[in-house]
Backbone as XML, in Angstrom:
<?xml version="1.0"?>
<chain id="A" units="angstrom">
  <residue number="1" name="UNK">
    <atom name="N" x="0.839" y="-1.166" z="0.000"/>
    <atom name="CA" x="0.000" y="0.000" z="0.000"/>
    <atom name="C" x="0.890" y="1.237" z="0.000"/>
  </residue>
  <residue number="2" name="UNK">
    <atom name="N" x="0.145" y="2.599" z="-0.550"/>
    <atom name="CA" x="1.012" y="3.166" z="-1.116"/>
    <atom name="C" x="0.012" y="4.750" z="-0.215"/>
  </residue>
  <residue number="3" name="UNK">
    <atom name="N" x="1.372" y="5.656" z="0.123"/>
    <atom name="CA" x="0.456" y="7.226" z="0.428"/>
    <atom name="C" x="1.149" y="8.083" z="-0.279"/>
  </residue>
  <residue number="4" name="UNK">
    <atom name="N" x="0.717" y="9.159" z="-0.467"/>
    <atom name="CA" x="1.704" y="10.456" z="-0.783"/>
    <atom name="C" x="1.113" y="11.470" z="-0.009"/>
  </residue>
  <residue number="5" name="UNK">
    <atom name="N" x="1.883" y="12.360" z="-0.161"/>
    <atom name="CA" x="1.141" y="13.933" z="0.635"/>
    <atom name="C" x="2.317" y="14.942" z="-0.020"/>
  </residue>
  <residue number="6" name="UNK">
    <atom name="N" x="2.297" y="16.157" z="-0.261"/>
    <atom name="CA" x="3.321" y="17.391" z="-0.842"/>
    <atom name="C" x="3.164" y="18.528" z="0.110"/>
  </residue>
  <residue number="7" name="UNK">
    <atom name="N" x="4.233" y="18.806" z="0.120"/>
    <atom name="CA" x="4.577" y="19.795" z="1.537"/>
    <atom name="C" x="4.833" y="21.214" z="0.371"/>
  </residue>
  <residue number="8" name="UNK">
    <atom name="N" x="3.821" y="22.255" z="0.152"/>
    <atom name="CA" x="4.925" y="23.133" z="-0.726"/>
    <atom name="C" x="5.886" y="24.154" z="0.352"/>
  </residue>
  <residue number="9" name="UNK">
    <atom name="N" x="6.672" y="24.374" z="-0.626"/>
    <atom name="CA" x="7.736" y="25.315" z="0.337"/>
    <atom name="C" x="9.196" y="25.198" z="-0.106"/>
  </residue>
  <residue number="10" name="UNK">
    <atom name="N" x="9.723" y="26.576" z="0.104"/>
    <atom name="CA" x="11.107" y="26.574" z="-0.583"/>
    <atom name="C" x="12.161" y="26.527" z="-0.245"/>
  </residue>
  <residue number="11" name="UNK">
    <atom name="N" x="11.770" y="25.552" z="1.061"/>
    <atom name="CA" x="13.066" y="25.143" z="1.638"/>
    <atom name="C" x="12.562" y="22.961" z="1.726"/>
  </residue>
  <residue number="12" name="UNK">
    <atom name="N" x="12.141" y="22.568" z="0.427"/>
    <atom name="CA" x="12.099" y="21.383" z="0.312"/>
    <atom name="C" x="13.260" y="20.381" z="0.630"/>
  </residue>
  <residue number="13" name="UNK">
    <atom name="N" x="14.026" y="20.850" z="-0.075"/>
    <atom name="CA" x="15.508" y="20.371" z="-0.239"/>
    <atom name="C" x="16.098" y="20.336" z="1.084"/>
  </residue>
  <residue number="14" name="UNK">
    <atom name="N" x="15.834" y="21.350" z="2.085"/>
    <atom name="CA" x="16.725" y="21.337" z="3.842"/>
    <atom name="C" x="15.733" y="20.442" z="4.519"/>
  </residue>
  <residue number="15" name="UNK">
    <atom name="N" x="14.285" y="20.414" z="4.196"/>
    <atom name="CA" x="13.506" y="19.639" z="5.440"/>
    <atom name="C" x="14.346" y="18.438" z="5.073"/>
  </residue>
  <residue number="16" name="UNK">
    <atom name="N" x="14.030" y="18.144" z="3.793"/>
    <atom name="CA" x="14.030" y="16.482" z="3.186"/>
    <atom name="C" x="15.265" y="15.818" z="4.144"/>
  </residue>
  <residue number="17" name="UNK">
    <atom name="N" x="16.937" y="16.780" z="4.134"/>
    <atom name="CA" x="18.045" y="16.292" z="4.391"/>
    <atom name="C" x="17.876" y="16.652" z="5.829"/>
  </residue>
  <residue number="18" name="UNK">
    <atom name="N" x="17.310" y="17.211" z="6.186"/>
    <atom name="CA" x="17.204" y="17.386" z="7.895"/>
    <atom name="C" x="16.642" y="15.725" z="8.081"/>
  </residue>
  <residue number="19" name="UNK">
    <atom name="N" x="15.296" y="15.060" z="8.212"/>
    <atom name="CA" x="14.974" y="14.536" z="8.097"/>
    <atom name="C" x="15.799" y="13.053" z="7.769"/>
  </residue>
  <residue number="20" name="UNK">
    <atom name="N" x="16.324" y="13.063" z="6.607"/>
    <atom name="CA" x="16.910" y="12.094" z="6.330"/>
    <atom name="C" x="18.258" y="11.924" z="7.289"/>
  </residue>
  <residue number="21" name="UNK">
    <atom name="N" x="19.088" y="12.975" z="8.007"/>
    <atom name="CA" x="20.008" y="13.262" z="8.469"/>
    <atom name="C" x="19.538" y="12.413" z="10.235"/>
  </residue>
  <residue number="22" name="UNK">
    <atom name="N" x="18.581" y="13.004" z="10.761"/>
    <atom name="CA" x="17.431" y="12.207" z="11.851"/>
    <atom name="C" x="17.581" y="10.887" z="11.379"/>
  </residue>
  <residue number="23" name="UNK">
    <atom name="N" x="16.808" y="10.412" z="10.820"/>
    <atom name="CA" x="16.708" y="8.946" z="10.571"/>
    <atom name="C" x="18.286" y="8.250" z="9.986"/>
  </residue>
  <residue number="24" name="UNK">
    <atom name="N" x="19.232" y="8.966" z="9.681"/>
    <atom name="CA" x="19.916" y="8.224" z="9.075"/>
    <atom name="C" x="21.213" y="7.915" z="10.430"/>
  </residue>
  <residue number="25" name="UNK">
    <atom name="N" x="20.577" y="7.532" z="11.341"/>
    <atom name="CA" x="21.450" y="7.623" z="12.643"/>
    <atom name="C" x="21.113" y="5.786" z="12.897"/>
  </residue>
  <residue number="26" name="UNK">
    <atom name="N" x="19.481" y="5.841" z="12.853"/>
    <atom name="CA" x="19.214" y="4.743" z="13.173"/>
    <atom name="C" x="19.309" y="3.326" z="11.936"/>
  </residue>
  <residue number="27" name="UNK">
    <atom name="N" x="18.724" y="4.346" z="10.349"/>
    <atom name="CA" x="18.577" y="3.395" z="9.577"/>
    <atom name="C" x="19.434" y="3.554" z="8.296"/>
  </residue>
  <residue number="28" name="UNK">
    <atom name="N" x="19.464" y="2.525" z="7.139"/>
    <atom name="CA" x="19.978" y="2.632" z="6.318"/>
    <atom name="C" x="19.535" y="3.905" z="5.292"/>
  </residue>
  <residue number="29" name="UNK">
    <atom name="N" x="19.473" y="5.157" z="5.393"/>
    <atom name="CA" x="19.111" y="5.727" z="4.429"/>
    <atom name="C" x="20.219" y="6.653" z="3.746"/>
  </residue>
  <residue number="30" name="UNK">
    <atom name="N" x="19.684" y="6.376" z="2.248"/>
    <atom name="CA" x="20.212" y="7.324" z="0.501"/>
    <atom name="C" x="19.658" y="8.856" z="0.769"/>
  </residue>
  <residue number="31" name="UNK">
    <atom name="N" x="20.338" y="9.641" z="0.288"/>
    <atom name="CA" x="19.461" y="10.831" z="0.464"/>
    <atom name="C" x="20.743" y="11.745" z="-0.858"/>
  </residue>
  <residue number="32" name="UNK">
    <atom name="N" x="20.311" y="12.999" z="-1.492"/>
    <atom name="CA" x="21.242" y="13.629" z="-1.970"/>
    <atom name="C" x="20.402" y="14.886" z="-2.151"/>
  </residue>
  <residue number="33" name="UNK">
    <atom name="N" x="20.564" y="15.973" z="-3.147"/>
    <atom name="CA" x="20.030" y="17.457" z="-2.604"/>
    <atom name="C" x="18.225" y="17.115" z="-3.505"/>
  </residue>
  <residue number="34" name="UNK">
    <atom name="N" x="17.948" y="16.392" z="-4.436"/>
    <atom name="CA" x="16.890" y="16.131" z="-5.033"/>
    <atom name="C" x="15.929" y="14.978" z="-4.316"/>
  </residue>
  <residue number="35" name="UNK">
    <atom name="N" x="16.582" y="14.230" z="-3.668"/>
    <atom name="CA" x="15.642" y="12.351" z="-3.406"/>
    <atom name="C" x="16.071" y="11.968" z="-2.137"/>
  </residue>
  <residue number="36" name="UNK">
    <atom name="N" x="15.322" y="11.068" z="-1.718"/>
    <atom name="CA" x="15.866" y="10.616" z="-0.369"/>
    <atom name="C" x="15.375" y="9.460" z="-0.077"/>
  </residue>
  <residue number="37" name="UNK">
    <atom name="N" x="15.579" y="8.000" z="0.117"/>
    <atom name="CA" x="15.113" y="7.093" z="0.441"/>
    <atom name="C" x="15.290" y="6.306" z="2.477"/>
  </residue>
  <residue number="38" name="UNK">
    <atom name="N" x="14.265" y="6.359" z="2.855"/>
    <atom name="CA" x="14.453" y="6.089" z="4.211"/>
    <atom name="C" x="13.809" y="4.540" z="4.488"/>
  </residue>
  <residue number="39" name="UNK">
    <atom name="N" x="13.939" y="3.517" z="4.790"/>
    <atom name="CA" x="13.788" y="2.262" z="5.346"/>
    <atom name="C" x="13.350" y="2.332" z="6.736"/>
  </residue>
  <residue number="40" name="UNK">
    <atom name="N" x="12.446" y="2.342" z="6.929"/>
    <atom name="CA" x="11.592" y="2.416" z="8.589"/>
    <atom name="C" x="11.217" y="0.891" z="8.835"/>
  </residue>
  <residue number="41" name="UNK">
    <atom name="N" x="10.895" y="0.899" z="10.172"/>
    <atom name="CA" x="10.616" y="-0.799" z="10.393"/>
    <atom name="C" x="8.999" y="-1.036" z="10.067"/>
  </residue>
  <residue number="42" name="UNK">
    <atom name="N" x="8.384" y="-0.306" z="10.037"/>
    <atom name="CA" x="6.835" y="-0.130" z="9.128"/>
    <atom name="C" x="6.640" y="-0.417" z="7.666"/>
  </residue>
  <residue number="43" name="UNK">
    <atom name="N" x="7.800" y="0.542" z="7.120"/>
    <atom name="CA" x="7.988" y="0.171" z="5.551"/>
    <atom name="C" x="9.007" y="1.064" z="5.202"/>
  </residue>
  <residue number="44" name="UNK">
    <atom name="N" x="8.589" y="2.022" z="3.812"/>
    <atom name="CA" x="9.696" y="3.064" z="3.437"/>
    <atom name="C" x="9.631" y="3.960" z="3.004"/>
  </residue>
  <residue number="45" name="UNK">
    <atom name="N" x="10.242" y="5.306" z="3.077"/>
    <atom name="CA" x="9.384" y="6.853" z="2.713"/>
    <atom name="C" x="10.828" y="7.358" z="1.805"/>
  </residue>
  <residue number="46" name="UNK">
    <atom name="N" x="9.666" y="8.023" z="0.971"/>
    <atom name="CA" x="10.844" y="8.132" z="-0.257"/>
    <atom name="C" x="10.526" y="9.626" z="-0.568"/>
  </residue>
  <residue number="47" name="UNK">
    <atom name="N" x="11.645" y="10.326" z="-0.374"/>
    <atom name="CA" x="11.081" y="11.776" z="-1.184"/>
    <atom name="C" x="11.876" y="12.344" z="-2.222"/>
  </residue>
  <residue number="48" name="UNK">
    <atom name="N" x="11.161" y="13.550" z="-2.505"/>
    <atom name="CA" x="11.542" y="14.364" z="-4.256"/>
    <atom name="C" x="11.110" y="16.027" z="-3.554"/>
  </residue>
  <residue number="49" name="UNK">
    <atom name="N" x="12.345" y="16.167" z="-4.078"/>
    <atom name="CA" x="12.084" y="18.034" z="-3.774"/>
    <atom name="C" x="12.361" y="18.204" z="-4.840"/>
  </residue>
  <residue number="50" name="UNK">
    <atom name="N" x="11.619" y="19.970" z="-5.332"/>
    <atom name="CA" x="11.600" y="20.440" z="-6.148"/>
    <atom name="C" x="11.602" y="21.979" z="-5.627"/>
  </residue>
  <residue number="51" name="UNK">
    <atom name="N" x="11.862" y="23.012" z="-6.181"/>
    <atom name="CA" x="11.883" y="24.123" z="-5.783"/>
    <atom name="C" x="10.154" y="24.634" z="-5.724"/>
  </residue>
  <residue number="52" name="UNK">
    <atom name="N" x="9.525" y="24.250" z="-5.932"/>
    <atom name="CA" x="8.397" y="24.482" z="-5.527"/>
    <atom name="C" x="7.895" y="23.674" z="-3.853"/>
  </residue>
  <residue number="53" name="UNK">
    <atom name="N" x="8.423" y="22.245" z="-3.965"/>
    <atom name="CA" x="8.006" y="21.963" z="-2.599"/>
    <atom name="C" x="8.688" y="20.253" z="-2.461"/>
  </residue>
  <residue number="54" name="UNK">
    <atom name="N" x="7.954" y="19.787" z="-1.542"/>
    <atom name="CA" x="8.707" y="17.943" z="-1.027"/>
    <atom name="C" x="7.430" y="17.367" z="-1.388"/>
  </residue>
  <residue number="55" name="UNK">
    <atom name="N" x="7.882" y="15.785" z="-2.086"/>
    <atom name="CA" x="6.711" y="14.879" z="-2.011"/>
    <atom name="C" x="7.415" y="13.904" z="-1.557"/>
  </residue>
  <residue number="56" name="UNK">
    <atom name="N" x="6.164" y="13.705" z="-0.771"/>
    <atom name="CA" x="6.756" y="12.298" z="0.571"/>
    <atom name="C" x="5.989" y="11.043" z="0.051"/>
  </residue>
  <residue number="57" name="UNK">
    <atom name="N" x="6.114" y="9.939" z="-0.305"/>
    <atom name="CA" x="6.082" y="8.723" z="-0.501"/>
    <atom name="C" x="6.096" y="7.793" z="0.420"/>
  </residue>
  <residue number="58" name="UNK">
    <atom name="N" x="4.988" y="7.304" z="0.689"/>
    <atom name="CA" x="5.518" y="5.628" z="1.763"/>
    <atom name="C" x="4.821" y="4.730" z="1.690"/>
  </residue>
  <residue number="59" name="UNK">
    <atom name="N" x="5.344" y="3.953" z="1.535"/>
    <atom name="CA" x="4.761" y="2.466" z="1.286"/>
    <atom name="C" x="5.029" y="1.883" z="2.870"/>
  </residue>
  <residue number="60" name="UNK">
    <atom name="N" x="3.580" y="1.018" z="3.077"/>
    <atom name="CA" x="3.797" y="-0.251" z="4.018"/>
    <atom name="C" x="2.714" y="-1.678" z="3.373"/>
  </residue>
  <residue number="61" name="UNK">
    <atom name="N" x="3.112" y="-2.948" z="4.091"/>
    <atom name="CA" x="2.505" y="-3.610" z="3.705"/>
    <atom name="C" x="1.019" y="-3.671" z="4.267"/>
  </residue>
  <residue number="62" name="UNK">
    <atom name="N" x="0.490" y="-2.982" z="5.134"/>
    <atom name="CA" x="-1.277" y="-3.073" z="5.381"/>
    <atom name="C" x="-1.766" y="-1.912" z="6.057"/>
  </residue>
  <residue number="63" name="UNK">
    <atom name="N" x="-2.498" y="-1.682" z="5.868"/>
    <atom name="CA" x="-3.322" y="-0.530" z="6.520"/>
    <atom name="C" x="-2.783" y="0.033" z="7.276"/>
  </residue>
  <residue number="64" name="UNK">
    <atom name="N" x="-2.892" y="-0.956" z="8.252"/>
    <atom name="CA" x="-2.356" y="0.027" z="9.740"/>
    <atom name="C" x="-1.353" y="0.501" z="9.846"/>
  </residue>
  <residue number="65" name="UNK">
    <atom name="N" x="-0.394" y="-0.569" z="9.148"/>
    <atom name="CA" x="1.126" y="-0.174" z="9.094"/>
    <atom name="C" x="1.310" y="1.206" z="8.480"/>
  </residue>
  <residue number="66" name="UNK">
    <atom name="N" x="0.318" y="1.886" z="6.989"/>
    <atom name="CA" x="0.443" y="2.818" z="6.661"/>
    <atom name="C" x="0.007" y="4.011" z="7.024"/>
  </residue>
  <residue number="67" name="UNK">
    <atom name="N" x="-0.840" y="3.845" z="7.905"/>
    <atom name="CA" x="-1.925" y="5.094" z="9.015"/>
    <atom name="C" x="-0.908" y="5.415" z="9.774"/>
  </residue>
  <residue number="68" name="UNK">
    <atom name="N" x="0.182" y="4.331" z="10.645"/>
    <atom name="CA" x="1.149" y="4.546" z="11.455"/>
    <atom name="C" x="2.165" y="5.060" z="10.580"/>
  </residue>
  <residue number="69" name="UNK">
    <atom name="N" x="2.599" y="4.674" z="9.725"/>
    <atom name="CA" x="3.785" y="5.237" z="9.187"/>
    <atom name="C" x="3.704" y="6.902" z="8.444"/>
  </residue>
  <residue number="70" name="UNK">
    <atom name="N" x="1.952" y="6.869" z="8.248"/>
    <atom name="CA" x="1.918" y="8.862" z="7.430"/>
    <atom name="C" x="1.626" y="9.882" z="8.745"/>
  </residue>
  <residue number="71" name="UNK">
    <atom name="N" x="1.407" y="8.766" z="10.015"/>
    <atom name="CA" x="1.323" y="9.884" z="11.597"/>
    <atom name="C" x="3.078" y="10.114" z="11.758"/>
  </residue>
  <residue number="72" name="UNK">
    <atom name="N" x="3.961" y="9.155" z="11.534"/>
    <atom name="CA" x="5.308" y="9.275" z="12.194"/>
    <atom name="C" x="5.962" y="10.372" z="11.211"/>
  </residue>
  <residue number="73" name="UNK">
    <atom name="N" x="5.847" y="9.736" z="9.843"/>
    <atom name="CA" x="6.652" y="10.995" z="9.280"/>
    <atom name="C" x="6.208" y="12.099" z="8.793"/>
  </residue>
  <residue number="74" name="UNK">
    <atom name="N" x="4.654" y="12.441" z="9.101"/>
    <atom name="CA" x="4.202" y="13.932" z="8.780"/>
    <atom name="C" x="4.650" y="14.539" z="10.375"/>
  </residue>
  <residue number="75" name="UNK">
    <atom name="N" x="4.470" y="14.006" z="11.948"/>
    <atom name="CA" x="5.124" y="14.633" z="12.987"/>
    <atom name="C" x="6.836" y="14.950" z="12.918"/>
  </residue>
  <residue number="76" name="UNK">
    <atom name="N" x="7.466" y="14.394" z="12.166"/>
    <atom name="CA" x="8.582" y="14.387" z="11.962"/>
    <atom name="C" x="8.974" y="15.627" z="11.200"/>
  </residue>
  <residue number="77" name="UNK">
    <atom name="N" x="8.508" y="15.425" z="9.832"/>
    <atom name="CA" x="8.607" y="16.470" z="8.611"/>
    <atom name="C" x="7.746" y="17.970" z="9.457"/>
  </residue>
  <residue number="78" name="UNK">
    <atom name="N" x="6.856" y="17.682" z="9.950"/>
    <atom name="CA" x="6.280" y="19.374" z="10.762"/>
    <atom name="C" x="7.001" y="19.721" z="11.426"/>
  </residue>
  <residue number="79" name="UNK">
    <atom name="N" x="7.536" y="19.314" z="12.270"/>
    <atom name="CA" x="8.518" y="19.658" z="13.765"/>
    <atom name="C" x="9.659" y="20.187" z="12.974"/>
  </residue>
  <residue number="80" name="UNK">
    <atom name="N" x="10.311" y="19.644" z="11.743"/>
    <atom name="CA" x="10.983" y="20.458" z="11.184"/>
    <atom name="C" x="10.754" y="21.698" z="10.042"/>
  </residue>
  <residue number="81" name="UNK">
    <atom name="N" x="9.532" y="21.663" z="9.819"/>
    <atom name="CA" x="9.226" y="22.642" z="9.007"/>
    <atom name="C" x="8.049" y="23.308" z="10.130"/>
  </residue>
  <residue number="82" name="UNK">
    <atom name="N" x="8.278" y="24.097" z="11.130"/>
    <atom name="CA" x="7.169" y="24.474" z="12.282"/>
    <atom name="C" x="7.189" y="26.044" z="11.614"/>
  </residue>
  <residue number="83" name="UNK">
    <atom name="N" x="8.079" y="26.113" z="11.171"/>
    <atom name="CA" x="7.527" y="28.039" z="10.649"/>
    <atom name="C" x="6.986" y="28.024" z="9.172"/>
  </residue>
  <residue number="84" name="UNK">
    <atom name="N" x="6.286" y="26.594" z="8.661"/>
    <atom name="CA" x="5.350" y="26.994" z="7.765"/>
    <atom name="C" x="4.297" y="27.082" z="8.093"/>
  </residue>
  <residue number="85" name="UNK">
    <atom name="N" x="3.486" y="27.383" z="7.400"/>
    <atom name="CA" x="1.831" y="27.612" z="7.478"/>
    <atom name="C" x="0.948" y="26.829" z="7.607"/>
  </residue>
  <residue number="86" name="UNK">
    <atom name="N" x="1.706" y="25.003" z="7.230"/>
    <atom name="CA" x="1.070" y="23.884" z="7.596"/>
    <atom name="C" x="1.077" y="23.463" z="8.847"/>
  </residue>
  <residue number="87" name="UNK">
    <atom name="N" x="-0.271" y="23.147" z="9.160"/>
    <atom name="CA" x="-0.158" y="22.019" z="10.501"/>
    <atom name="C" x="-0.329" y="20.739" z="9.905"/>
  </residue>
  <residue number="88" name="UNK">
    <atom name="N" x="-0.828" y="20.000" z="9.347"/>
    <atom name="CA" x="-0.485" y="18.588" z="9.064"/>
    <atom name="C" x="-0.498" y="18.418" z="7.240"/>
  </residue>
  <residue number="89" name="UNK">
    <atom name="N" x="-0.028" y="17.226" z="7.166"/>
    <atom name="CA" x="0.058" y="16.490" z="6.217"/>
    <atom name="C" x="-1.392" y="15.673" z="5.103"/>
  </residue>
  <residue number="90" name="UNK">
    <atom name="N" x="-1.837" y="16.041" z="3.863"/>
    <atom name="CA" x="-2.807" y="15.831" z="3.758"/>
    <atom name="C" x="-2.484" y="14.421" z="2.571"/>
  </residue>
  <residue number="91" name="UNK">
    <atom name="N" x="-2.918" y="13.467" z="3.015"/>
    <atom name="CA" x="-2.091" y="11.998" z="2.555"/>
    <atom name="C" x="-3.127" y="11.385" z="1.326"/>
  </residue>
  <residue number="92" name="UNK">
    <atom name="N" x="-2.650" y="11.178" z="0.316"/>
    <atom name="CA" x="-3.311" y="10.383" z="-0.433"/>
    <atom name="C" x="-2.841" y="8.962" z="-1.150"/>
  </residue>
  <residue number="93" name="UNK">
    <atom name="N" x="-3.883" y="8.117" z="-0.485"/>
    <atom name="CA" x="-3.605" y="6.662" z="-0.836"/>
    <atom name="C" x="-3.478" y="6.064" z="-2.215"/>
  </residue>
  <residue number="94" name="UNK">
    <atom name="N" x="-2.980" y="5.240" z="-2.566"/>
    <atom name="CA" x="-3.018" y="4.637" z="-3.621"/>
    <atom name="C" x="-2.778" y="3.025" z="-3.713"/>
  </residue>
  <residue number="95" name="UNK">
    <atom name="N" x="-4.014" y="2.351" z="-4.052"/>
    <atom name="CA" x="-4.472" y="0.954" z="-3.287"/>
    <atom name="C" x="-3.864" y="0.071" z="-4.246"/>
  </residue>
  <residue number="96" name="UNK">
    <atom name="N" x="-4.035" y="-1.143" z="-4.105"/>
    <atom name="CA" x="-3.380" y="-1.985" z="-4.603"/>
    <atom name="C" x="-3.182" y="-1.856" z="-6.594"/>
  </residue>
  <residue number="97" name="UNK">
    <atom name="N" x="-4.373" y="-1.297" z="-6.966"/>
    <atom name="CA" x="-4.903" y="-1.408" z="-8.511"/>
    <atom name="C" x="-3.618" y="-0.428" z="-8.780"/>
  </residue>
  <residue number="98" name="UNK">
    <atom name="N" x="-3.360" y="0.497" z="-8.227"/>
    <atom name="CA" x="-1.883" y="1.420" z="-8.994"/>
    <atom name="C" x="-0.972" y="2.264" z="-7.683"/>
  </residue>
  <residue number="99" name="UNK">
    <atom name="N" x="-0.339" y="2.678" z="-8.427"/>
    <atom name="CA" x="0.957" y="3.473" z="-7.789"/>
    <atom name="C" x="0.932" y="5.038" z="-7.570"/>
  </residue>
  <residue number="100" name="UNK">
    <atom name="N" x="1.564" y="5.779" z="-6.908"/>
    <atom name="CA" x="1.135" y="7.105" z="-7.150"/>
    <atom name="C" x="2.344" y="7.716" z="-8.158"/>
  </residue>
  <residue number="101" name="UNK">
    <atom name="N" x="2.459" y="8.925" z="-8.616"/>
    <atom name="CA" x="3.848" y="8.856" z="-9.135"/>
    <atom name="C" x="3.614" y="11.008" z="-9.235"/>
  </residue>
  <residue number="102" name="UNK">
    <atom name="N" x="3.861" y="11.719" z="-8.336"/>
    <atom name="CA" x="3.867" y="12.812" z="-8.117"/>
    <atom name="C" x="4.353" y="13.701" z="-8.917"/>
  </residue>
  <residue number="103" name="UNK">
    <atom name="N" x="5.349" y="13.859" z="-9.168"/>
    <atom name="CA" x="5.247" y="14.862" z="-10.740"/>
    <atom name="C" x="4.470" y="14.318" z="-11.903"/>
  </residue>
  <residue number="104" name="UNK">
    <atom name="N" x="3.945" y="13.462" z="-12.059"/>
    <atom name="CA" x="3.141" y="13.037" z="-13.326"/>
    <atom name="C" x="1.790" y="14.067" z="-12.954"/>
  </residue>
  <residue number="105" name="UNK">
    <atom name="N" x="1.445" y="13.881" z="-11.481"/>
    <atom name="CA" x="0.094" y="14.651" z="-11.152"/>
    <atom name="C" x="0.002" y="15.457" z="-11.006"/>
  </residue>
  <residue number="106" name="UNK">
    <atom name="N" x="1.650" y="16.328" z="-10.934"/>
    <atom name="CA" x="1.384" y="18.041" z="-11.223"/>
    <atom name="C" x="1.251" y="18.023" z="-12.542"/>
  </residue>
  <residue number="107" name="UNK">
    <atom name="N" x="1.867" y="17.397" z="-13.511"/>
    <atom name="CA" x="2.125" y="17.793" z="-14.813"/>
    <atom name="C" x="0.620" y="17.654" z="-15.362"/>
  </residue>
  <residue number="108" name="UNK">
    <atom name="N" x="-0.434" y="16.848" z="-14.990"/>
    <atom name="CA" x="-1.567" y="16.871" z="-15.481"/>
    <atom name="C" x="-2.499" y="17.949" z="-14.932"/>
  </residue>
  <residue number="109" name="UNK">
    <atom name="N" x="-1.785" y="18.992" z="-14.371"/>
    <atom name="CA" x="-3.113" y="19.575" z="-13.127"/>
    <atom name="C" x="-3.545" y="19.447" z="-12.329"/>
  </residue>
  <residue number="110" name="UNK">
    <atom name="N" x="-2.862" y="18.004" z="-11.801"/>
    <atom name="CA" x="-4.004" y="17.435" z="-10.556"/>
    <atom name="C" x="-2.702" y="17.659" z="-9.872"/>
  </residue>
  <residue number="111" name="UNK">
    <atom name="N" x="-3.258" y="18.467" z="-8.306"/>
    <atom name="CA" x="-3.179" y="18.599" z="-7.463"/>
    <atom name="C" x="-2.706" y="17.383" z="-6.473"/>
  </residue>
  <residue number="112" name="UNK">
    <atom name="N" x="-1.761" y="16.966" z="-5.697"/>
    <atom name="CA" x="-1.917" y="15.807" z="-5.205"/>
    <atom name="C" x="-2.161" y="16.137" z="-3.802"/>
  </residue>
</chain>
């Protein structure tokens, strides 16, 4: 099972490596100034900055696992982005029938 959610803001690129910099104490994570891949014991959150903003990615294998895993890393990603205008993370699923794939859904207009 699959979520996304997009944080806009133009400091995408510092949350992402803040973030990845946090987790990369405990787990195996890739990260560089565009992408970032993190391995959690839930599943795995993958992001893409762009100068417009971050899209957060995470896969787990069942429900719950993924309800728990878009509460841990939207408290995570806020606490470091606390002087934006967001209070939470607005997550959209994508069920077994397909994948999400986030710049495809700006490029069409749709909003993710």
């Amino acid at each position: 099972m699959q979520s996304h959610a997009r944080l806009n803001t133009d400091k995408a690129t510092r949350y992402m490596i803040q973030l990845a910099k946090h987790w990369g104490h405990r787990f195996e994570v890739t990260y560089d100034d565009v992408s970032a891949l993190i391995p959690l014991p839930l599943g795995t959150c993958s992001m893409l900055a762009d100068p417009e903003g971050l899209d957060v990615t995470i896969e787990a294998a069942d429900l719950e696992g993924l309800a728990k895993l878009e509460d841990v890393v939207a408290e995570h990603l806020l606490r470091f982005a606390f002087r934006e205008p967001v209070k939470r993370l607005g997550w959209t699923r994508a069920w077994e029938a397909g994948r999400i794939d986030p710049p495809a859904l700006r490029i069409n207009g749709v909003a993710p």
